[in-house]
Structure formats: structure tokens, C-alpha cells
C-alpha positions in Angstrom: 10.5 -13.0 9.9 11.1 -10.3 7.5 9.7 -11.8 4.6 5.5 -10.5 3.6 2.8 -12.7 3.9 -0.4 -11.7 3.3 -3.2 -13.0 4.6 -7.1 -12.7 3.0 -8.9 -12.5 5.9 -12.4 -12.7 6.9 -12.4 -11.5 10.6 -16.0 -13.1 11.4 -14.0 -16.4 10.8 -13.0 -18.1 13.3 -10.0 -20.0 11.3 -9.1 -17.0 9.5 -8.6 -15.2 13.2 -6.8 -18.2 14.6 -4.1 -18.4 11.3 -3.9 -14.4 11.6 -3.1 -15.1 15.6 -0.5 -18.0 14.4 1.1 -15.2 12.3 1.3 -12.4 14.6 2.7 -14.8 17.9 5.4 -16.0 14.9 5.9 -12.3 14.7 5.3 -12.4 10.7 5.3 -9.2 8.6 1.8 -9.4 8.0 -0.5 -7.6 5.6 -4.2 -8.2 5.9 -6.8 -7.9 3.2 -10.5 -8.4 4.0 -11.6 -9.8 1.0 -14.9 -9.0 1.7 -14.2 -5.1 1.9 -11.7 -4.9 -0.8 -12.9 -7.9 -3.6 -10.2 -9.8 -5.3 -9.6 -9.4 -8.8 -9.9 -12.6 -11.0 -6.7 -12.1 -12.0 -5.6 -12.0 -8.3 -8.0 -15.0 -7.3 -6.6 -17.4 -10.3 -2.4 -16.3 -9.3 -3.8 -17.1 -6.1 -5.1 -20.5 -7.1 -2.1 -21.5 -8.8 -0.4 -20.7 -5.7 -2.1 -23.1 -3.9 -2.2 -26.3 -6.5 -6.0 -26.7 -6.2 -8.4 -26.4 -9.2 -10.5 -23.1 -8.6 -13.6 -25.4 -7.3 -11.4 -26.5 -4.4 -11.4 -22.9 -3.8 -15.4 -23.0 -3.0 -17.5 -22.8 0.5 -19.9 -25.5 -0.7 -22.0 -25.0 2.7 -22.9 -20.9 1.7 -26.1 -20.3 0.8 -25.1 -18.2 -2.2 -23.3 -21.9 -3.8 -26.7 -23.7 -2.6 -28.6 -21.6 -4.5 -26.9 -20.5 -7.6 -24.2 -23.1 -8.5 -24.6 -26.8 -6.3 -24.4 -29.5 -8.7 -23.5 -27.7 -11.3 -19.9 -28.2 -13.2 -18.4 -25.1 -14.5 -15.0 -24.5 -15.9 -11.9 -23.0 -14.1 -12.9 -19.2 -15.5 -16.4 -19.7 -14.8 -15.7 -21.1 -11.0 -13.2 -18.2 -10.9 -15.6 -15.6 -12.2 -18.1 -16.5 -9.5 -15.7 -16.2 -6.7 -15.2 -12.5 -8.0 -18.8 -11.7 -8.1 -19.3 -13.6 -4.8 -16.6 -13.3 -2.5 -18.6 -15.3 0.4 -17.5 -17.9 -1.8 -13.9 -17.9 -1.3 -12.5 -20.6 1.3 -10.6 -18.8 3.9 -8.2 -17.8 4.8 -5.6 -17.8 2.4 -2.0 -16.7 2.8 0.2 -16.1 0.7 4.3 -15.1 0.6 3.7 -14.4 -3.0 5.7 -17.5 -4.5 3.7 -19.9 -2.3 0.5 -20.3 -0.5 -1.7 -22.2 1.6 -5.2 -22.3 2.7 -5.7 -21.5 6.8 -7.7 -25.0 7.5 -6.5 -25.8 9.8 -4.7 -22.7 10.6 -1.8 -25.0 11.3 -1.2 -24.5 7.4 0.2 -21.6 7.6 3.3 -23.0 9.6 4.2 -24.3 6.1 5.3 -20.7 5.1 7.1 -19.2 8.2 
């Protein structure tokens, strides 16, 4: 496959290490970026958003402590969703990956067979 994905990684994650596996046996031109390491921008979190076809809420672990305590039951708009992804990146569902025209969310890692 000669084509880049990219995959946002978080390598504590079990389905993020499975749809990174999936890549690299389907011998994919990968590039990895830890999220957690390098944050995403929230330009770079809403592109990614569109990508995917979800609103950015979809895009939230509802079961992290972080949403629990700041932000269950709360309704915020998409910039305000997106803005707390950016200041929290424990947030962010994972993985995402991305060929840069399309995307798809790693659960179930399966997903990702969609885009190679």
C-alpha cells in the first residue's frame, strides 16, 4: 500500500495497538502520532471530525474521569466539545486513522479495513 495513513495512537490502548497491528500485517505506510505526547490542534481535531461524519461529542470517552468530572451531562456546542478535547486529550476516542481524505475510528479495529 503506498498510500499514508496515519494513525493517532494511544499505545496503552489495547484497540489502538490492535488497529496499528492490522495496519502494519496489511503492510500500510504508516505514520504514528501519540496524541498524548504531541496534542492535536483544534484545527487538526475538527478536519479530523469532519473526516469521520460524527459531531465532535461522538468524538468523546464518556467513561474518563476527566468527562465525569468536568463535562457529563452537560451540552456544549461543536467548538466548545472541540476545545475540550484540545485541553484534554484523554478525551479523544481512539484510535483514529486517517488517509487524509477519509477516516475512521479503530472500534473495533476492524474499521480500519475500510481505508486499506
Amino acid at each position: 500500500m503506498a498510500n499514508k495513513v496515519t494513525i493517532y495512537h494511544n499505545p496503552r490502548c489495547s484497540k489502538s495497538r490492535e488497529t496499528l497491528q492490522l495496519l502494519n500485517d496489511a503492510k500500510a505506510n504508516v505514520e504514528i502520532v501519540e496524541y498524548l505526547k504531541s496534542p492535536l490542534s483544534a484545527t487538526k481535531l475538527k478536519g479530523l471530525i469532519k473526516l469521520l461524519g460524527i459531531d465532535a461529542e461522538e468524538l468523546v470517552r464518556k467513561g474518563e474521569p476527566i468527562y465525569k468530572e468536568k463535562f457529563k451531562g452537560k451540552s456544549l456546542s461543536e467548538a466548545k466539545w472541540i476545545e475540550a478535547m484540545v485541553d484534554n486529550p484523554k478525551l479523544i476516542e481512539r484510535p483514529i486513522v486517517s488517509t487524509g481524505t477519509k477516516a475512521v475510528l479503530g472500534r473495533p479495529p476492524q474499521n480500519v479495513n475500510k481505508l486499506i
